[in-house]
C-alpha positions in Angstrom: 94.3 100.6 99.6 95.7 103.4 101.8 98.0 102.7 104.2 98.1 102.0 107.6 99.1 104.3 110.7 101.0 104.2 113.6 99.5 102.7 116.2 100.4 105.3 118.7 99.4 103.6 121.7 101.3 101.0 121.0 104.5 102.9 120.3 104.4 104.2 123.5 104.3 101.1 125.3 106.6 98.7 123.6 109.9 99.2 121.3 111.5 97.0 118.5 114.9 96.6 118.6 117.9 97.1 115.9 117.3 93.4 115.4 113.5 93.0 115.3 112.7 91.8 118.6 110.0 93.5 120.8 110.4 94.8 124.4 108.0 95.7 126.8 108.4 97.5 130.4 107.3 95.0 133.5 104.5 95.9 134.8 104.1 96.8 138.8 107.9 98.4 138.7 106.4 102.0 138.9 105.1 102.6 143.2 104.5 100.5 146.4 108.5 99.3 146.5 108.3 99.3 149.7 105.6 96.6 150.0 107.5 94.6 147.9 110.6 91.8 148.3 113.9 93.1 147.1 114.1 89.8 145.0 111.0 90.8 143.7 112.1 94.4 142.9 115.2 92.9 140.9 113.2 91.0 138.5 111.1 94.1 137.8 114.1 95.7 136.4 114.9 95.5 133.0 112.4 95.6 129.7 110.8 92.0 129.2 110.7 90.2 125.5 107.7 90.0 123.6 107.5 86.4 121.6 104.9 85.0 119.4 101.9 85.9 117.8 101.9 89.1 120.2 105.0 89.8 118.9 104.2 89.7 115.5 101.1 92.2 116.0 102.9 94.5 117.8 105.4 94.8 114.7 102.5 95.3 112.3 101.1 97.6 114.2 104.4 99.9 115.2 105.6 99.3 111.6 106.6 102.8 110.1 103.9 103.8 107.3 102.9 100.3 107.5 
């Protein structure tokens, strides 16, 4: 059974950190600040966790060589 690649897509959107958890960026952080509350705008900040069986895929998925 060959093995399976990099799902590149993925790789770009999400990262796995030194200890195996997965972040993700928040969407809706990118334009249209202005229209938004600054309370709002603080909670955008930051990368988000990925938990569960989302989680899990992602790290299939972004698994080197896997």
């Amino acid at each position: 059974m060959p093995k399976l690649k990099t799902r590149k897509s993925i790789s770009k959107r999400m990262k796995i950190t030194k200890t195996g958890k997965v972040l993700r960026h928040r969407p809706g952080s990118r334009h249209y600040k202005a229209g938004k509350s600054a309370s709002r705008r603080r909670k955008l900040r930051g990368n988000a966790l990925l938990t569960g069986k989302l989680a899990k895929t992602v790290k299939i998925l972004m698994a080197p060589g896997a």
